[in-house]
C-alpha positions as CSV (number, residue, x, y, z in Angstrom):
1,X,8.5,-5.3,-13.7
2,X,7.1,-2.8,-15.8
3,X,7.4,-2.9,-19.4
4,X,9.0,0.6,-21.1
5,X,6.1,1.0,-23.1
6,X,3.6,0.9,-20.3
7,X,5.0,4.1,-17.7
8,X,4.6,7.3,-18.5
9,X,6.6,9.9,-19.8
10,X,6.9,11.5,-15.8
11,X,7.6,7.7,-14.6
12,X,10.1,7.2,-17.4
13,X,12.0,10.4,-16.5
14,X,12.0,9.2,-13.0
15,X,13.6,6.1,-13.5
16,X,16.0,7.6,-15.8
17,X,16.9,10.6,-12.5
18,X,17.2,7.5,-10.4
19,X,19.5,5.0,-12.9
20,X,21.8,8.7,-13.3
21,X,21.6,9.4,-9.1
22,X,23.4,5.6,-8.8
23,X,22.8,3.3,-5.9
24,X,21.5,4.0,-2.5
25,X,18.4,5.4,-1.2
26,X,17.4,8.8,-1.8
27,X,15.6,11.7,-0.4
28,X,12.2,13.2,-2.4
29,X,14.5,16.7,-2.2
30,X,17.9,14.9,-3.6
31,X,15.4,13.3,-6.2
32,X,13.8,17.3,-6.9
33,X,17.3,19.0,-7.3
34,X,18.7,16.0,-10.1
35,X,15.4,17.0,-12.0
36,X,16.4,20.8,-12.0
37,X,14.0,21.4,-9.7
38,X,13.1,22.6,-5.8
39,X,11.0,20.1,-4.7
40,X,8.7,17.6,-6.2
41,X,5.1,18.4,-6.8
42,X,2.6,15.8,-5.8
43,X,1.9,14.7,-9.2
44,X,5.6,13.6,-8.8
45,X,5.6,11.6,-5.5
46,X,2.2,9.8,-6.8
47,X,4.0,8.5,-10.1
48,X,7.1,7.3,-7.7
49,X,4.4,6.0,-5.4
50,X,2.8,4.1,-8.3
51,X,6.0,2.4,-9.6
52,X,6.6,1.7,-6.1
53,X,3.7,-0.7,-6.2
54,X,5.1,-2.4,-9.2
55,X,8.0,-2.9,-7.3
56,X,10.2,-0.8,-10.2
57,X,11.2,1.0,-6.7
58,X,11.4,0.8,-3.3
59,X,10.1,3.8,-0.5
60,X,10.8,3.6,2.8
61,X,9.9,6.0,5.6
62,X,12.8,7.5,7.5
63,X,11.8,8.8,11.2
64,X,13.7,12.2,12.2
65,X,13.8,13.6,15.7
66,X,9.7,14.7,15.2
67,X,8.1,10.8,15.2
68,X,4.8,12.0,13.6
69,X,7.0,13.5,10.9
70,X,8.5,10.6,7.9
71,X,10.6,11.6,5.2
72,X,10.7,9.0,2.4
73,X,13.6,7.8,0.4
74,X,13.7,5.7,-2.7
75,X,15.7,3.6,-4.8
76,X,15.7,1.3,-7.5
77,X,15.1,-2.1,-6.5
78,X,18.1,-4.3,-6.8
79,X,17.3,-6.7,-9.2
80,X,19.3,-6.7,-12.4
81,X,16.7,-6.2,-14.7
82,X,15.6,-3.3,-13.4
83,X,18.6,-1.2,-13.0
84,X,20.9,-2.2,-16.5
85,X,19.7,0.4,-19.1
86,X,17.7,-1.2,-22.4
């Protein structure tokens, strides 16, 4: 798990959108409109990418109706630590 003191300030707001959003996966748009925003910018998806790889939170790809087309969701991985506020 990541320490507090090591994400950055667009990581820690992330987390924070996600803890608010509650359980269950969600959509990159879902993720944009809790941030006040339309969509995420790719600056965005690579900090949720990065804390993906710290497992802080888990992406999976969805497949639609077009197969060469994923949408990813996330969520915060359900370990205890990582979801109960400091």
């Amino acid at each position: 798990m990541l320490m507090t003191a090591q994400l950055t300030v667009k990581q820690a707001a992330l987390i924070e959108v996600l803890r608010s959003m509650g359980a269950g996966w969600h959509s990159r748009a879902a993720i944009a409109t809790a941030m006040g925003k339309n969509r995420l910018n790719p600056l965005d998806i690579a900090a949720l990418d990065e804390l993906s790889a710290f497992v802080e939170i888990e992406r999976r790809a969805v497949i639609g109706d077009r197969p060469s087309f994923a949408q990813y969701e996330y969520r915060l991985t359900p370990k205890e630590g990582n979801i109960a506020k400091p």
